[in-house]
C-alpha positions as a Python dict, from the first residue, in 0.01 Angstrom:
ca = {
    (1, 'X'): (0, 0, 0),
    (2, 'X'): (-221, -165, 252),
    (3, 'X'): (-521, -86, 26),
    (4, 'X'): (-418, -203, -294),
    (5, 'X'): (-346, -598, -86),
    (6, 'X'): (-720, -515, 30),
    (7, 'X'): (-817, -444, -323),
    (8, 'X'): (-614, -788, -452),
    (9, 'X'): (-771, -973, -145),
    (10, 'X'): (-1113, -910, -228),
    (11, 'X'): (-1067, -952, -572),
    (12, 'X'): (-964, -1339, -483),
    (13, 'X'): (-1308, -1352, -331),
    (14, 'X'): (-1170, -1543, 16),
    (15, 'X'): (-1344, -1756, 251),
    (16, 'X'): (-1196, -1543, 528),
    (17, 'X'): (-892, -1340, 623),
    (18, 'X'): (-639, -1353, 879),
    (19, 'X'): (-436, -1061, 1000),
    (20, 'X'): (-149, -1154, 1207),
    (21, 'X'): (-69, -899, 1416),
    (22, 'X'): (168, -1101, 1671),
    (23, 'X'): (514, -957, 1724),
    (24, 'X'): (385, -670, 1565),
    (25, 'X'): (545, -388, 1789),
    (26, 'X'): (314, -93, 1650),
    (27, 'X'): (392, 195, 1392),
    (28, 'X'): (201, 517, 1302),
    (29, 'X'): (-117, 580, 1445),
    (30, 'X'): (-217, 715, 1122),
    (31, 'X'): (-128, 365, 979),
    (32, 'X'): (-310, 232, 1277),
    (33, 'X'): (-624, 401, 1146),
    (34, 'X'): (-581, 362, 808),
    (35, 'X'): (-590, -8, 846),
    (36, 'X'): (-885, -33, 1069),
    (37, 'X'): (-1091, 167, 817),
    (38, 'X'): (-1065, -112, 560),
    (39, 'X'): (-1273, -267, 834),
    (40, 'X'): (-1453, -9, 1033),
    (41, 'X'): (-1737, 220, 816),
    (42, 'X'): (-1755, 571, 933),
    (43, 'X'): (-1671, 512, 1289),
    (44, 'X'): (-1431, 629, 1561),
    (45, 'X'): (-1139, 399, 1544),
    (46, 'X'): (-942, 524, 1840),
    (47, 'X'): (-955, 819, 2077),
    (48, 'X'): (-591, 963, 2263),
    (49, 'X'): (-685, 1127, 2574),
    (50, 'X'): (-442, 1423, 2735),
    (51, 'X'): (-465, 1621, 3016),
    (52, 'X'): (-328, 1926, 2878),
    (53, 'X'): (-503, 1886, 2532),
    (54, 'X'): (-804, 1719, 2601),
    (55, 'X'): (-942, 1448, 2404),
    (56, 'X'): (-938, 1394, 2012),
    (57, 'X'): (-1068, 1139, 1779),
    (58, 'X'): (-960, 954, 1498),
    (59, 'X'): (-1270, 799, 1264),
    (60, 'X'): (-1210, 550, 995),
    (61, 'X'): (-1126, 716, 656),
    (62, 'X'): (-1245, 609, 262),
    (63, 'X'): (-1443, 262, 192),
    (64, 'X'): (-1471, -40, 412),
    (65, 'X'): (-1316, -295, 121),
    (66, 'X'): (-1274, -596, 406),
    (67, 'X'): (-1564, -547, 632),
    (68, 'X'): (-1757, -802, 481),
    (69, 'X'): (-1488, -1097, 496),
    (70, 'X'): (-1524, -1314, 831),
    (71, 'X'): (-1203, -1187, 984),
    (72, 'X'): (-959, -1332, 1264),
    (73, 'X'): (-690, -1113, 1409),
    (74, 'X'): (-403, -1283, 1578),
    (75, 'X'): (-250, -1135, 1914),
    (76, 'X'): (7, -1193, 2158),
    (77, 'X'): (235, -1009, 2440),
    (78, 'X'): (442, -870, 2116),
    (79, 'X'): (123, -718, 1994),
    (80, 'X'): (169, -362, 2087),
    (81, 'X'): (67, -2, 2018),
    (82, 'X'): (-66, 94, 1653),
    (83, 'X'): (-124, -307, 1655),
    (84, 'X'): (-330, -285, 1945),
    (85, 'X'): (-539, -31, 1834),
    (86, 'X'): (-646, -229, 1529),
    (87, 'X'): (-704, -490, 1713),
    (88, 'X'): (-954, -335, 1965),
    (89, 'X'): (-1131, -149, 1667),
    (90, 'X'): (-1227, -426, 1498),
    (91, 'X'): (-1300, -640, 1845),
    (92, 'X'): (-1510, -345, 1981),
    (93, 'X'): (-1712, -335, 1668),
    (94, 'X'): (-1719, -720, 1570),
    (95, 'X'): (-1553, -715, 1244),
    (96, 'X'): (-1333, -972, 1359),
    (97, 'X'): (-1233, -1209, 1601),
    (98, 'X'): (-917, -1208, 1832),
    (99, 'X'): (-723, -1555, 1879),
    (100, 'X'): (-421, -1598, 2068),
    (101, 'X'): (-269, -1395, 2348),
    (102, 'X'): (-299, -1085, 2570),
    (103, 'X'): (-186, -811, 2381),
    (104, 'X'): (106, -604, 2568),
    (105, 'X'): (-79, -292, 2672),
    (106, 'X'): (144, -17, 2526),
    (107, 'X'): (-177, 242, 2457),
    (108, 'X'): (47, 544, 2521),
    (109, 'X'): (150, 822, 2347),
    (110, 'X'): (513, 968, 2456),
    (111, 'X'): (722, 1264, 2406),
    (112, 'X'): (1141, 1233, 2451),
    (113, 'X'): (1305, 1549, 2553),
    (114, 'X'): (1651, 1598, 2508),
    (115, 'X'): (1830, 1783, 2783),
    (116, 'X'): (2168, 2002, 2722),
    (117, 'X'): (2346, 1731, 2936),
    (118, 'X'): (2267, 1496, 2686),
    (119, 'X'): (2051, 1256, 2830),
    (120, 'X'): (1693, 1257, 2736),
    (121, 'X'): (1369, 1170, 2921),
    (122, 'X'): (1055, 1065, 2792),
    (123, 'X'): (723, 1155, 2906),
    (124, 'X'): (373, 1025, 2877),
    (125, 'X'): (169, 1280, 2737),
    (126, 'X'): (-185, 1076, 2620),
    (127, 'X'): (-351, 746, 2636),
    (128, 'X'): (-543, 581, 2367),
    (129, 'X'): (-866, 433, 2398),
    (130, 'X'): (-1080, 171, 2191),
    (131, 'X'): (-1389, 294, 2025),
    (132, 'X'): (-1581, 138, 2327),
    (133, 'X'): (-1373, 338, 2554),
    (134, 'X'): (-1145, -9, 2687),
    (135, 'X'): (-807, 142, 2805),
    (136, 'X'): (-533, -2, 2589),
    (137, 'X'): (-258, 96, 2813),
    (138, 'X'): (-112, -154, 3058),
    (139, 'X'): (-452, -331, 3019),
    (140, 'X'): (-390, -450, 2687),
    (141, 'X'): (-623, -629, 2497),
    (142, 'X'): (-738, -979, 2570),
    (143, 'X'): (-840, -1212, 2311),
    (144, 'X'): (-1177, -1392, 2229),
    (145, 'X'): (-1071, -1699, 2179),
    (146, 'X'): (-728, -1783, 2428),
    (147, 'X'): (-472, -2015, 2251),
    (148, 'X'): (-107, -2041, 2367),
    (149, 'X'): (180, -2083, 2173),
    (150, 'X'): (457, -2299, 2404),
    (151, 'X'): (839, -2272, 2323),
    (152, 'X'): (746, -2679, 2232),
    (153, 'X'): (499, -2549, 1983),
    (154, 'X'): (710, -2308, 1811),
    (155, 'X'): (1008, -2581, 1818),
    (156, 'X'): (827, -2844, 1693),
    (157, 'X'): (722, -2575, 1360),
    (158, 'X'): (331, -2634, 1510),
    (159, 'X'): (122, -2279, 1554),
    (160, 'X'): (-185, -2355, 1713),
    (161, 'X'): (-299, -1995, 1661),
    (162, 'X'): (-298, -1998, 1368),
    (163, 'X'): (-498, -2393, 1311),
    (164, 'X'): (-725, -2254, 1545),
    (165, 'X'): (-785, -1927, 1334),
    (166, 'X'): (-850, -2119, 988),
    (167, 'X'): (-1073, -2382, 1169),
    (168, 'X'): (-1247, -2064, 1326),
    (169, 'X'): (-1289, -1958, 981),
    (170, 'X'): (-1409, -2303, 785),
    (171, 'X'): (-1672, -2316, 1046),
    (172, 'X'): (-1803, -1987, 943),
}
């Protein structure tokens, strides 16, 4: 799905592009990497890192349809797992830059058990790490550019991210 708006995007020849990825709590890793790769050519996206299984890597997958667009990716503390792993992808390899707000550091990969009482438990069973080997979890990933949003900000219907991310991109 994410591929054909890529297709429809580039079609519409942009100035720029911004992907706001604020609030966005994270999904699939798969999705994570599948999104990345309309940025990232070729290249390791994201590696998860386990003590039991070791390490493995996931590259960037079919053509690059984005990677020539000046790109800004918009982050905050609600930016979180699969969100924060596009985010560092395309930081680590300059495709884009980051405006906004730590992200929330959720760069962990857990298993829930269920036990025959019931209950359930959840362990921690990897970690994911940018292409440039930044630790996503409880680190999170910190913007290039740092612009708040206040509670004033959102009540007033301003979003200073976002002006700051479309001047970012006029100046380009």
């Amino acid at each position: 799905v994410f591929k054909n708006i890529a297709r429809e995007v580039v079609a519409a020849n942009p100035a720029g592009l911004i992907l706001d990825l604020r609030n966005n709590s994270g999904g699939f890793l798969q999705t994570a990497v599948d999104v990345a790769s309309l940025w990232v050519d070729n290249k390791l996206v994201v590696s998860e890192r386990s003590r039991v299984e070791g390490e493995k890597k996931y590259f960037s997958q079919g053509q690059p349809l984005l990677a020539l667009l000046p790109a800004v990716v918009l982050v905050n503390g609600g930016s979180a797992s699969s969100a924060e792993i596009v985010a560092g992808a395309l930081q680590d390899y300059g495709l884009a830059r980051l405006i906004g707000e730590k992200t929330f550091g959720k760069g962990s990969v857990q298993l829930l058990e269920e036990l025959s009482d019931g209950s359930s438990v959840k362990f921690t069973v990897a970690k994911w790490y940018t292409p440039h080997d930044r630790s996503i979890d409880k680190d999170g990933i910190s913007p290039d550019e740092e612009v708040k949003l206040t509670p004033e900000d959102y009540s007033a219907d301003k979003d200073p991210q976002l002006e700051r991310a479309m001047e970012y991109l006029k100046s380009r």
